[in-house]
N, C-alpha and C positions, 0 to 999 in steps of 0.2 A: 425662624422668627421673620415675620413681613417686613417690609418699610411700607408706608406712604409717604406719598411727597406731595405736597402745594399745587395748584397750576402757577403760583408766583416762582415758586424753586425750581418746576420743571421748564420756566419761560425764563430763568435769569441761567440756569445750564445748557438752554439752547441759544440763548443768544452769546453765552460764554464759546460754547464750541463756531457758530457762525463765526466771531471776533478772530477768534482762532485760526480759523479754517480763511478767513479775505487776509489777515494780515500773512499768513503763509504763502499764498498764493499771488502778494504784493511783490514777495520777494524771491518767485521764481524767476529764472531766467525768461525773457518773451521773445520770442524769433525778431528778428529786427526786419524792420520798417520797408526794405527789399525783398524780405520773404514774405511780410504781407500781404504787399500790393502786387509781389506777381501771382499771391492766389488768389487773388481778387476782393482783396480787403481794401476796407478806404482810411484816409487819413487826414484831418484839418489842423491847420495849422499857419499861421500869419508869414508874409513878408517881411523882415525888419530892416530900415533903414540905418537902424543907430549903432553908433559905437560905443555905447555906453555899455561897462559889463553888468553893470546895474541893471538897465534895463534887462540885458539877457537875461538874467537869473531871476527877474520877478514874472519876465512871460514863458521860462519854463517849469516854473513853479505853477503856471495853471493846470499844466497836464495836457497840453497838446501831444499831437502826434508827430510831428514834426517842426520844425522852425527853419526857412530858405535865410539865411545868412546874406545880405548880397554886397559884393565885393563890386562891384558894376558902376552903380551906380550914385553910392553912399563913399565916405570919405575913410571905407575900411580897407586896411591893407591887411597885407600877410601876417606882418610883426602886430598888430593890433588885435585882426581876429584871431590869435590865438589868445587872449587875454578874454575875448568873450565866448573862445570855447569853453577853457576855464570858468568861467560861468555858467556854461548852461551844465557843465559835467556835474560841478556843486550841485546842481539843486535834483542831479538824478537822484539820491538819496537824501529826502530832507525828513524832519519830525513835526507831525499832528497832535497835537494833543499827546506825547510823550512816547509817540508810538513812530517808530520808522516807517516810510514809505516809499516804496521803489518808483520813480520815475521813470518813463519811457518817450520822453520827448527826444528826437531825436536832430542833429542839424543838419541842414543841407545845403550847401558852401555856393552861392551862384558867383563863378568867377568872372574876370570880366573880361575874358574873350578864350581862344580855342589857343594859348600858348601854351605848351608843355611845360616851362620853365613854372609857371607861376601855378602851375596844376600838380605841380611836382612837392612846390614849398608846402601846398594846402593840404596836399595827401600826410607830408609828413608830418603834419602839427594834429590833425582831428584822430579823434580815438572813434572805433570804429563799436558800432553800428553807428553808420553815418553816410551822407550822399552827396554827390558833386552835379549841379548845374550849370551847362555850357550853354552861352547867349547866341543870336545869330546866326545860327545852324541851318546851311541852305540846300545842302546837300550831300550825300551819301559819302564823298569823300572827305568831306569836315568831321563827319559822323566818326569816319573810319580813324582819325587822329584823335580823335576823343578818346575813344577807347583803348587806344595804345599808348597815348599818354596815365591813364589811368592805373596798368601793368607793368608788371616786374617781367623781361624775356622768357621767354615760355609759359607764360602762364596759362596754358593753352584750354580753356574748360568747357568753351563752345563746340567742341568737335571737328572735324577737318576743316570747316569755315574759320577757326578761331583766329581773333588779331592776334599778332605776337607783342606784346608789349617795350615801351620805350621807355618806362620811369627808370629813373638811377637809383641805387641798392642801398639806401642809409639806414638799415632796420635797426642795427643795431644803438642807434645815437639820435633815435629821434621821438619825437612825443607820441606819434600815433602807434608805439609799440610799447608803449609804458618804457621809451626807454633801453630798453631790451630785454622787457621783463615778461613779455608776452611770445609764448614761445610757438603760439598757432597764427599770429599775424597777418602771413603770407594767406596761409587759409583764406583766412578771414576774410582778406581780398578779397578773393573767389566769389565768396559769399555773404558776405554783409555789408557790402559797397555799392550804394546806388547810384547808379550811372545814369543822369537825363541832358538832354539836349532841350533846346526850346526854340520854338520856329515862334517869327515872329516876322513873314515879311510873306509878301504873297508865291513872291518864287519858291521859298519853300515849304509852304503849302500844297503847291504842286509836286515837291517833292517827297512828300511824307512818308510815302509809302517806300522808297526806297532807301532812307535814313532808316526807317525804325525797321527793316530789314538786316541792316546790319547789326551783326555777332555782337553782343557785350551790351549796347543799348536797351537800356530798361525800361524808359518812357520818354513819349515826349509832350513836355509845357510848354502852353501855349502863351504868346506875348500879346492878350489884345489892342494894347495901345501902341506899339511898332505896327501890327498886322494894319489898323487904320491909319496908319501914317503913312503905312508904304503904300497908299492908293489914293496918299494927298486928303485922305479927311479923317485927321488922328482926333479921337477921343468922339466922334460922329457914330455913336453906338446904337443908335437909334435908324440910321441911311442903311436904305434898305443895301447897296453894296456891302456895308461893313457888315452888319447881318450875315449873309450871304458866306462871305470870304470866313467867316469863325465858324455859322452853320457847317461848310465845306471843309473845315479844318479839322472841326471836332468828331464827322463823321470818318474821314482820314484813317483818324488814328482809332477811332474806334474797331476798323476795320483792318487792323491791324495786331501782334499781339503784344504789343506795348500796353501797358496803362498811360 
């Protein structure tokens, strides 16, 4: 016995399977946002000044790639951004129209300055895929604390260059392991922990190529309104120096294999 089917029946079963097949593929797991960008995928994604977890939860609800958290120069601390990590975690799984949706916005914590201590409290509160930004970064030996604030001792994955790491061991009692519920964490490290630096001043500019040289360093961002400040004509984006000094920055690292 045949069937025939409609082109309306054979167009509401193909769009059944489509629905099917994106809301599936919503809620696979996606490399996180440091395996993208080292293969050369891009990512957009806002600066947020606020404290507010409100806010974080309605602009990770657009579906960026990422959100820079900054701790620097906004009136966030430790104990607060984690309240707006908590936020942007909620809106990784939010519902459309009664359907769940995987979120992949991720956050990227800009702390404010190259302390251990305070790169240590940040590590342990973010749930990972996630990334850390270090301001001021002038040189290869800054660079080099960065990274080792970053690690647990031995974490050695760079090869005989590798830093050894300085973080202190609280896996078992702290947020960014569920707790102690996540029993690949350490891993995880390894591998889904974005590590960036950001030059922002003309001396290290000059030094770029020997920061994004060293081991563990994933990328580096750039500060255009420091980079014009530190040549005395901040926010002069238009003078033909300041030009120049970003032109020569961007090609830097270009030339480099940071993103």
């Amino acid at each position: 016995m045949s069937r025939t089917f409609s082109a309306t029946t054979v167009g509401v079963l193909l769009a059944y399977l489509l629905l099917t097949l994106h809301f599936s593929w919503a809620l696979q797991p996606m490399a996180s946002l440091r395996q993208r960008l080292l293969s050369g995928a891009k990512s957009y994604g806002p600066v947020c000044m606020s404290d507010s977890p409100v806010v974080m939860e309605l602009l990770a609800l657009t579906g960026y790639g990422h959100m820079i958290i900054d701790h620097e120069h906004s009136p966030t601390h430790s104990s607060s951004g984690q309240a707006l990590l908590q936020a942007i975690d909620a809106a990784r799984f939010s519902s459309r129209n009664g359907q769940q949706q995987h979120r992949i916005t991720e956050p990227i914590i800009r702390v404010p300055d190259d302390d251990p201590t305070y790169m240590k409290k940040i590590l342990d509160s973010v749930r990972l895929p996630a990334g850390v930004l270090v301001p001021m970064v002038e040189n290869a030996e800054t660079a080099r604390k960065v990274v080792a604030a970053t690690r647990y001792p031995l974490q050695l994955s760079d090869g005989p260059a590798s830093i050894d790491g300085i973080r202190g061991c609280a896996v078992p009692f702290v947020r960014a392991s569920g707790y102690g519920q996540n029993p690949d964490y350490m891993k995880q490290c390894q591998e889904d922990l974005l590590v960036m630096v950001q030059v922002e001043t003309e001396k290290g500019v000059e030094a770029i190529a020997e920061i994004a040289s060293v081991p563990g360093v994933d990328g580096v961002f750039l500060g255009p309104f420091d980079l014009s400040c530190s040549i005395g004509k901040v926010a002069q984006f238009e003078d033909a120096q300041v030009k120049e000094l970003i032109r020569s920055a961007e090609q830097s690292v270009l030339e480099t294999d940071c993103f």
